[in-house]
C-alpha positions in Angstrom: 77.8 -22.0 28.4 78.0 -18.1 28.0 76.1 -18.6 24.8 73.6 -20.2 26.1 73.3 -17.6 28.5 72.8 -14.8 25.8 70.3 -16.9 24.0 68.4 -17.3 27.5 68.7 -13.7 28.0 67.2 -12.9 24.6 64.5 -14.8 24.5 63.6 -13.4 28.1 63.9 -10.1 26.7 61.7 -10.6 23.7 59.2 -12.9 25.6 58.6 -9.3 28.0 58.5 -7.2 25.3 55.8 -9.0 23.7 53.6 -9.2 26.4 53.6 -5.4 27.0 53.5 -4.7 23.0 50.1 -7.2 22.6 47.7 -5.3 24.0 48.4 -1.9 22.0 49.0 -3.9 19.0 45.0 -5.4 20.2 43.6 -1.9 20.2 45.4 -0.6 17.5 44.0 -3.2 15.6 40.1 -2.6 17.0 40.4 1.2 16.4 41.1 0.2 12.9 38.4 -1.8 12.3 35.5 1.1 13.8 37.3 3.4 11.1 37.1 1.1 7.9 34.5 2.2 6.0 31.5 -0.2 5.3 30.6 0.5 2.1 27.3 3.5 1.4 24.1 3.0 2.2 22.0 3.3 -0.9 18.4 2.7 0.9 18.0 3.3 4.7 15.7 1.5 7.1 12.5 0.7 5.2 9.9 -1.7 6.8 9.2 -4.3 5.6 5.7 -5.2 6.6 6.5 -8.4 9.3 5.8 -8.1 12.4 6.5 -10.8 15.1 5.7 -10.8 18.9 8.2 -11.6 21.7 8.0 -12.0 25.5 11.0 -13.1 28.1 9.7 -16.7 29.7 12.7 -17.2 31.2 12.3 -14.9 33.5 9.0 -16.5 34.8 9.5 -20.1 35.3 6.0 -21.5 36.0 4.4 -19.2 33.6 1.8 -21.1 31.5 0.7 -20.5 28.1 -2.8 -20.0 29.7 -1.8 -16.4 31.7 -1.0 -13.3 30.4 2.1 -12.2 29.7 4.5 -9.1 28.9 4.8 -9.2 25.1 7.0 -6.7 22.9 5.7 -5.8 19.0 8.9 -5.9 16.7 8.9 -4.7 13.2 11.6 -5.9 10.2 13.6 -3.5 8.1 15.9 -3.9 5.5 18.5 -1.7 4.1 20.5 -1.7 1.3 24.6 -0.8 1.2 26.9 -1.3 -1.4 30.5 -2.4 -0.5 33.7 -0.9 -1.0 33.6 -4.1 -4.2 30.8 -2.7 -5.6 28.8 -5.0 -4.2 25.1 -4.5 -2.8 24.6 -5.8 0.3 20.7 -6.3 2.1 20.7 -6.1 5.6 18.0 -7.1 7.9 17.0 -6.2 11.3 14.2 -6.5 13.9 13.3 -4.0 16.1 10.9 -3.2 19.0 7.8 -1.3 17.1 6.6 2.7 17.4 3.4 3.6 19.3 1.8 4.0 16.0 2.7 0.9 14.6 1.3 -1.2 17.2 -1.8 1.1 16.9 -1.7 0.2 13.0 -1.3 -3.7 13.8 -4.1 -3.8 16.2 -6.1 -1.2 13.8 -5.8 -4.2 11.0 -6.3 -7.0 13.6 -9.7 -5.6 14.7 -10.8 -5.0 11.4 -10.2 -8.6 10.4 -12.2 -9.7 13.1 -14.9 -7.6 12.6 -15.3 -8.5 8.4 -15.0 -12.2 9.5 -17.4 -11.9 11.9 -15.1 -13.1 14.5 -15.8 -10.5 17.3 -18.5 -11.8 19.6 -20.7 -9.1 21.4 -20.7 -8.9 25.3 -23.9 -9.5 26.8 -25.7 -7.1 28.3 -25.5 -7.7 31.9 -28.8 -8.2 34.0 -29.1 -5.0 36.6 -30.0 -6.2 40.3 -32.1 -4.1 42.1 -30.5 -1.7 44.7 -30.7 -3.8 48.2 -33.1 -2.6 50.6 -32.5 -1.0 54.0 -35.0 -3.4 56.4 -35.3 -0.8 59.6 
């Protein structure tokens, strides 16, 4: 009977210290994965020449496809890093686009349309004459 006190009392005993141990042993073990080094990055960012358009429709549930909407230019890079291996390693992201990018985008876009003869002219509209005063 005693011993199965001790045991009881033990196991209590090691049952609390792991419960207050876990969590620093959790951040001890996150603070060591930030400080691991990835590997070196042989070729930063560079664009590579996609571009893709985005827009939230969630947030506006009886939008059509007929209305205007919000939409957000984004731009793909790659990089290049080589692991602690040895190992090269290409890495791909999108991100929103630069002012001049989107300028650059639509700068290509209306140029299409204008060697394809795509871009329709605006008629000139007819000018009423001014209303007159009847005194």
């Amino acid at each position: 009977m005693v011993e199965a006190l001790w045991i009881v009392l033990v196991l209590i005993v090691v049952a609390i210290t792991a419960i207050v141990v876990f969590p620093f042993v959790v951040t001890r073990m996150e603070v060591q994965k930030k400080t691991i080094p990835q590997g070196v990055v042989k070729h930063d960012w560079l664009p590579t020449g996609r571009i893709d358009f985005t827009t939230r429709v969630e947030d506006v549930p009886d939008q059509s496809k007929d209305k205007p909407g919000d939409f957000k230019l984004l731009v793909e890079e790659r990089r290049i890093v080589e692991s602690l291996a040895g190992n090269e390693n290409l890495e791909i992201q999108w991100r929103l686009a630069t002012l001049s990018e989107a300028k650059a985008v639509v700068t290509q876009y209306h140029k299409y349309l204008s060697e394809n003869s795509l871009i329709k002219s605006i008629p000139e509209f007819v000018s009423l004459p001014a209303p007159r005063l009847v005194s």
